[in-house]
C-alpha positions as CSV (number, residue, x, y, z in Angstrom):
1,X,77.4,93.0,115.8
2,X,79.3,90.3,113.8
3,X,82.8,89.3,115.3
4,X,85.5,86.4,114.8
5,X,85.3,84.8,118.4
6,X,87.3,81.7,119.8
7,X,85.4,79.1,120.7
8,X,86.9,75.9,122.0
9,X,89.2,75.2,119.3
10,X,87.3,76.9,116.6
11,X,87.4,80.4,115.3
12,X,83.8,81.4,114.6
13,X,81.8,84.7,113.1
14,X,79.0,84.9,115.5
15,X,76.6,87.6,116.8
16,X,77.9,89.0,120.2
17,X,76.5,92.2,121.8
18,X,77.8,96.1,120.6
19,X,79.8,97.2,123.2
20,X,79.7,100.4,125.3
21,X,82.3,103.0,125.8
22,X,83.6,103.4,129.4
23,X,85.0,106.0,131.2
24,X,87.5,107.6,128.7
25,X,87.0,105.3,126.5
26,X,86.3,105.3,122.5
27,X,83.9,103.2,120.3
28,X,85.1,102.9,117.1
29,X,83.3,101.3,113.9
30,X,86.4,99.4,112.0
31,X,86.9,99.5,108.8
32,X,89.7,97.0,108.5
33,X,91.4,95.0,110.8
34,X,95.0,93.9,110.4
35,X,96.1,90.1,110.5
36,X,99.3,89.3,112.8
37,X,100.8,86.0,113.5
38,X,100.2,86.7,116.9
39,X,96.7,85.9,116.3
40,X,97.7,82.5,114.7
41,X,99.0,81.4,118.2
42,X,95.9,82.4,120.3
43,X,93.7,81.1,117.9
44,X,95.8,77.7,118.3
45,X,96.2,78.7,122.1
46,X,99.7,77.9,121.7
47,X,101.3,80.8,124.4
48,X,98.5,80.6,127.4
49,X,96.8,77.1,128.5
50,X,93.6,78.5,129.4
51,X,90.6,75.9,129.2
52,X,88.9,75.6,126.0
53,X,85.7,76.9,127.8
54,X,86.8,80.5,127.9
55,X,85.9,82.5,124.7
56,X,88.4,84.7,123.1
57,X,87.6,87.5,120.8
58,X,90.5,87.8,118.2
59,X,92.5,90.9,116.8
60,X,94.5,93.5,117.7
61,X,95.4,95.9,115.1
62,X,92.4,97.9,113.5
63,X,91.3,101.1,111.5
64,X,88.2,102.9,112.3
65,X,86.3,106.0,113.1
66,X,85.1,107.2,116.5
67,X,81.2,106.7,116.7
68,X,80.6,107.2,120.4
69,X,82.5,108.6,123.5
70,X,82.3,107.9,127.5
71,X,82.8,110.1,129.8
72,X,86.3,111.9,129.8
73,X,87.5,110.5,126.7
74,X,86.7,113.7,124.5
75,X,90.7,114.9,126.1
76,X,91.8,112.7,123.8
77,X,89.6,111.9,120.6
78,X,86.3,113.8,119.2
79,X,83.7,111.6,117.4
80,X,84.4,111.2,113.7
81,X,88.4,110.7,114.6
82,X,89.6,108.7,111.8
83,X,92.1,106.7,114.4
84,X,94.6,103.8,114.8
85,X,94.9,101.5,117.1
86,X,98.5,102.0,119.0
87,X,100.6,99.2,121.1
88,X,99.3,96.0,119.5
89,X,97.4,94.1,121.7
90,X,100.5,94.3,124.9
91,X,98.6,97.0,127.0
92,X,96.7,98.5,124.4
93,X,93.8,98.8,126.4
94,X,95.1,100.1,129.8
95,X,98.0,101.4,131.1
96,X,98.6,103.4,134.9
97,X,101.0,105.8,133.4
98,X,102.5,106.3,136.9
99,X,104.2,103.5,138.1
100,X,107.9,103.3,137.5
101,X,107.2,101.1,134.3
102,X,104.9,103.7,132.7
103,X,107.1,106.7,133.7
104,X,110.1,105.1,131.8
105,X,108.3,104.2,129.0
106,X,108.0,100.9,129.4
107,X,103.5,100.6,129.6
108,X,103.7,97.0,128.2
109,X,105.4,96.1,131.8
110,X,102.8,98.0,133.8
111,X,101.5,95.8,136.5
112,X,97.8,96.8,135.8
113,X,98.3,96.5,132.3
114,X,95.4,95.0,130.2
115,X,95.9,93.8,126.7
116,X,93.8,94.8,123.5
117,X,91.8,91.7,122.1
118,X,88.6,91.7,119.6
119,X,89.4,94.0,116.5
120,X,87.9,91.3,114.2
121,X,84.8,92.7,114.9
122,X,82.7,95.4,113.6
123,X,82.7,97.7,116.9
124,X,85.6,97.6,119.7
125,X,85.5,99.9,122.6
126,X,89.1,101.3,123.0
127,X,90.8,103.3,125.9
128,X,91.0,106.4,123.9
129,X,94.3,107.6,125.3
130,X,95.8,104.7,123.4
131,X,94.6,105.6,119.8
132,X,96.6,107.7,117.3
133,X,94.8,109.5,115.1
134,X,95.6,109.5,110.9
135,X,95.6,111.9,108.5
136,X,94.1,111.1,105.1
137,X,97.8,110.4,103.7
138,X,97.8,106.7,105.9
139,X,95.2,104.7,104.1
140,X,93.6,101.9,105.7
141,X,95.9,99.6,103.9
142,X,98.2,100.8,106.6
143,X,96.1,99.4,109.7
144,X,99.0,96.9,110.3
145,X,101.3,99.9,111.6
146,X,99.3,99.2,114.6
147,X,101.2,96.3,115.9
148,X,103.7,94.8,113.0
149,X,105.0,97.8,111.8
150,X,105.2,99.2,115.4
151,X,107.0,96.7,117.1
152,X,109.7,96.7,114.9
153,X,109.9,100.3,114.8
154,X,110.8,99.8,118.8
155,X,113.1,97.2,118.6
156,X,115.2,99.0,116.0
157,X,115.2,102.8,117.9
158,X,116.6,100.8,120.9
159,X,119.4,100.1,118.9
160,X,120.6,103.6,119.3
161,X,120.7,103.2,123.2
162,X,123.0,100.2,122.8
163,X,125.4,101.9,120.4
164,X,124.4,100.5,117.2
165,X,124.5,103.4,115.3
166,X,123.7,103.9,111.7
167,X,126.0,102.9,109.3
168,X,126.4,99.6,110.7
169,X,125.1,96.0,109.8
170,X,121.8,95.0,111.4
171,X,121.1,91.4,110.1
172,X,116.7,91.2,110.2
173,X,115.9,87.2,110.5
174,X,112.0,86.7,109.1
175,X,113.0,89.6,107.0
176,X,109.9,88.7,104.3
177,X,107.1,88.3,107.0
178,X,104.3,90.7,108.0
179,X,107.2,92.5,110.8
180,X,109.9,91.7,108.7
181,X,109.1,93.8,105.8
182,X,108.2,96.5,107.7
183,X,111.8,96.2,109.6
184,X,113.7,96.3,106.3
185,X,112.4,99.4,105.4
186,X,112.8,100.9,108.9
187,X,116.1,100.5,109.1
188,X,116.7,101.4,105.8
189,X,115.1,104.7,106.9
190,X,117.4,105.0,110.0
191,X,120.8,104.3,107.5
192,X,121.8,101.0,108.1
193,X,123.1,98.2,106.0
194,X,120.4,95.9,106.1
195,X,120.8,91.9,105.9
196,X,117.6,90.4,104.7
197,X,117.5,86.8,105.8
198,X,114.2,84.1,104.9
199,X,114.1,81.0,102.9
200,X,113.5,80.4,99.0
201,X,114.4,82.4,96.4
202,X,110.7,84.3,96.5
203,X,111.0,85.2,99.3
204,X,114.4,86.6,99.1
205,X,113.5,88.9,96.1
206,X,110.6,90.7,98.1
207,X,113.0,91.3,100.9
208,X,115.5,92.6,97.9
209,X,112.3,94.7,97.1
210,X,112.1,96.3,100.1
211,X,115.1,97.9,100.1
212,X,117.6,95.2,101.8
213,X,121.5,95.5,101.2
214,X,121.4,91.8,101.0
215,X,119.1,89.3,101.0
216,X,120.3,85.9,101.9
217,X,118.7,82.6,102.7
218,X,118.5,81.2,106.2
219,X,121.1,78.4,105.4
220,X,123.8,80.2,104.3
221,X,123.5,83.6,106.4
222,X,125.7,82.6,109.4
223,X,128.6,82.0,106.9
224,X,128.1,85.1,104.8
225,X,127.6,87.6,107.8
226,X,131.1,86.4,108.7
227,X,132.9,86.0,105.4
228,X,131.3,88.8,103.7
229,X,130.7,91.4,106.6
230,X,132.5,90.5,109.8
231,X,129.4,89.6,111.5
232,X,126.3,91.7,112.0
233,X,126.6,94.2,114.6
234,X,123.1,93.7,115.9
235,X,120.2,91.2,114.6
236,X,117.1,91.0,115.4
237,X,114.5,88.2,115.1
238,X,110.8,88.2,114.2
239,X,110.8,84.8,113.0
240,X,108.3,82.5,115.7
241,X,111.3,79.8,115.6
242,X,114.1,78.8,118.0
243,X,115.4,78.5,114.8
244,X,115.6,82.1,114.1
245,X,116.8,82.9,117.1
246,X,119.8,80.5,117.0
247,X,120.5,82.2,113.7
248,X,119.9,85.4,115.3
249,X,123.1,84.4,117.9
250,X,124.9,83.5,115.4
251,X,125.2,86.0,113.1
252,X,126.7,88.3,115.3
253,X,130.3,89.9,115.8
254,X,132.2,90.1,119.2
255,X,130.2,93.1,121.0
256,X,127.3,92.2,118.9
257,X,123.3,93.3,119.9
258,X,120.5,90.3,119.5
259,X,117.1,91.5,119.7
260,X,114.6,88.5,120.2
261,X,110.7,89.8,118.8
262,X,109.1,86.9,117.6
263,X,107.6,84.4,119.9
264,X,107.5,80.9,119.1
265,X,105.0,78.2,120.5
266,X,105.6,77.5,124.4
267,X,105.5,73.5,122.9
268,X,108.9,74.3,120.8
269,X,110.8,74.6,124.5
270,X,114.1,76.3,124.9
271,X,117.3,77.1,123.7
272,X,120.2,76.4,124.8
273,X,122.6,79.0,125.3
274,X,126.6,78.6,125.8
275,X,128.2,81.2,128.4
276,X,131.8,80.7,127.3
277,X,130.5,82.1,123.6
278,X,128.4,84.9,125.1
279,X,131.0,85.8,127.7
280,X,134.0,85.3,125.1
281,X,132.0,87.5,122.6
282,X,130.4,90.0,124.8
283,X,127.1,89.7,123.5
284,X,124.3,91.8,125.0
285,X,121.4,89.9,124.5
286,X,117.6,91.5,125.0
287,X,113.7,91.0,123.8
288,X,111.7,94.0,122.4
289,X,107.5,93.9,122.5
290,X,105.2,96.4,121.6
291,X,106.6,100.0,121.2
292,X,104.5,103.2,123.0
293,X,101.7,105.7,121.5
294,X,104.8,108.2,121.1
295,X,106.6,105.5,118.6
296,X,103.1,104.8,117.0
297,X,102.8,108.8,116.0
298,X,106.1,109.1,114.4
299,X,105.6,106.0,112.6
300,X,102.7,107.6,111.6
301,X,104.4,110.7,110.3
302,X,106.8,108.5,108.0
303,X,103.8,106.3,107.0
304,X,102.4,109.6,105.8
305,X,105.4,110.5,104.2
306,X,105.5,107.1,101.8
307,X,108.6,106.5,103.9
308,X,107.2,102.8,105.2
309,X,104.0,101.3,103.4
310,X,102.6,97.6,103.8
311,X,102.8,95.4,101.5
312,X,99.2,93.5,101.3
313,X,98.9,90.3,100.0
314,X,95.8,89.7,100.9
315,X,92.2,91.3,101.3
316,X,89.4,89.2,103.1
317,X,86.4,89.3,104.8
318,X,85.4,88.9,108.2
319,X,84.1,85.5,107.5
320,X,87.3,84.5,106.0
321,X,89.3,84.8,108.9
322,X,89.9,81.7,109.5
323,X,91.0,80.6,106.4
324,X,93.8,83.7,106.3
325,X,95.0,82.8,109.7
326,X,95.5,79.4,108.3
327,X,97.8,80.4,105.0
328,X,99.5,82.5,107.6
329,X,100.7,79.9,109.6
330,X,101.6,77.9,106.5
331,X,103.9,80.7,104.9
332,X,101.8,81.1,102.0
333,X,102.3,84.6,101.4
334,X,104.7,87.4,102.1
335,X,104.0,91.1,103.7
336,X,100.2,91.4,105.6
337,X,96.5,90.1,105.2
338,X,93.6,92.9,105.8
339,X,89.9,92.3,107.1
340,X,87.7,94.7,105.4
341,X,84.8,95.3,107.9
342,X,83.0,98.0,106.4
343,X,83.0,100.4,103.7
């Protein structure tokens, strides 16, 4: 089968063999494969130093239908399953489900947790307990639900626990990006007044298009969350910047929320964080990764309903992948890119 592997510091389209389901796992034939700028980082190695020897398959959101199932996986998916992948690639192939991690809902932490890699591809074998099935409502323009759009669904529930109700102002940094768009129009769901921040005036009126309150450039948001609003009462960032999440930090009222989601380049370093501000404001400050199969089904449900769709900006082909990863990393367009496998 055809697949977009990383090899030394190339991304290539070479032959590799079909793989084989194991025990309750799925094979799926994809369709389409979704393009996150997580990949952009492996592909560039910019998170884990591992030597340029080791070959990495790349992806990890995808569409597809089951083909073939191992043994025990037919408790969770029947051949011809049109199914999405769930949890991105942060322990979307293996979970325990019983450690105290797993029982809290909380999988991505598990221990024995094993990431999803190699959905630009025309097979993957998948742990079928992590697939969500789609009814014929989600199209496959949707296959980026399976990481973008469900890792900002996460991050924004857990803004209930923490008393951010609706109602109040949730400031989204990287609000024209492939997670950003999808956050805008979450929270919009949920009934907050959303703050769309990005740069340019282009990208500014997509974010307006999505349904933001207020869409404001990155240069000027810290001073109109505070003149305009009082300060956001929770932000979160999806931007792979310190930048963005000194922005995030500072957009925020006393007893404000930060929610960090994007994950810059280890070679950007640290921040710098000042404990007489935190303590003086009472910030609580937290990351969010991933979400769980239960989050991925009821963002199916509102995917279903028209209530959140992707906005695709581009369609490709396998073979182009490298080329879309590049005007990814470059900012050249807003929303998602799509892989189209197979008909």
């Amino acid at each position: 089968m055809r697949a977009a592997i990383l090899s030394g510091d190339k991304l290539v389209i070479k032959e590799v063999p079909k793989p084989a389901p194991g025990y309750e796992e799925a094979l799926i034939k994809l369709t389409v494969a979704g393009v996150c700028h997580s990949d952009v980082h492996i592909v560039k190695r910019d998170w884990w130093k591992l030597p340029s020897s080791v070959e990495i398959p790349i992806g990890h959101e995808g569409i597809g239908t089951v083909e073939e199932l191992g043994p025990g996986a037919d408790k969770f998916v029947q051949k011809g399953d049109r199914v999405i992948l769930g949890l991105g690639g942060f322990a979307g192939a293996y979970w325990c489900g019983a450690c105290e991690y797993c029982l809290s809902g909380r999988p991505r932490l598990c221990r024995l947790q094993r990431p999803l890699s190699g959905t630009y591809a025309e097979y993957v074998s998948v742990w079928a307990k992590a697939l969500v099935k789609l009814p014929a409502e989600v199209s496959n323009n949707e296959v980026s639900l399976a990481c973008g759009g469900l890792t900002t669904y996460s991050a924004i529930k857990k803004l209930f626990k923490y008393g951010v109700t609706p109602g109040k102002v949730l400031a989204i940094v990287g609000a024209a990006g492939g997670l950003g768009h999808y956050a805008v129009q979450i929270a919009k769901q949920f009934g907050y007044i959303v703050v769309g921040v990005d740069i340019g005036k282009e990208r500014l009126d997509f974010v307006k298009s999505m349904g933001a309150d207020y869409a404001v450039d990155a240069s000027e948001a810290a001073q109109f969350a505070r003149e305009k609003l009082g300060g956001a009462h929770a932000s979160i960032v999806l931007s792979p910047k310190l930048a963005g999440f000194e922005l995030g930090l500072a957009l925020l009222r006393r007893g404000g929320v930060f929610i960090g989601v994007g994950m810059p380049a280890a070679s950007e370093g640290g921040f710098t964080l000042m404990p007489l501000d935190v303590l003086s404001r009472d910030l609580l400050i937290m990351s969010s990764g991933a979400g769980t199969v239960d989050e991925m089904k009821e963002l199916v449900e509102l995917a279903a309903a028209g209530k959140v769709t992707s906005h695709v900006a581009k369609v490709a082909t396998l073979e182009q992948a490298p080329e879309i990863l590049e005007e990814l990393e470059q900012g050249k367009y807003t929303g998602r890119a799509i892989l189209r496998i197979s008909d």
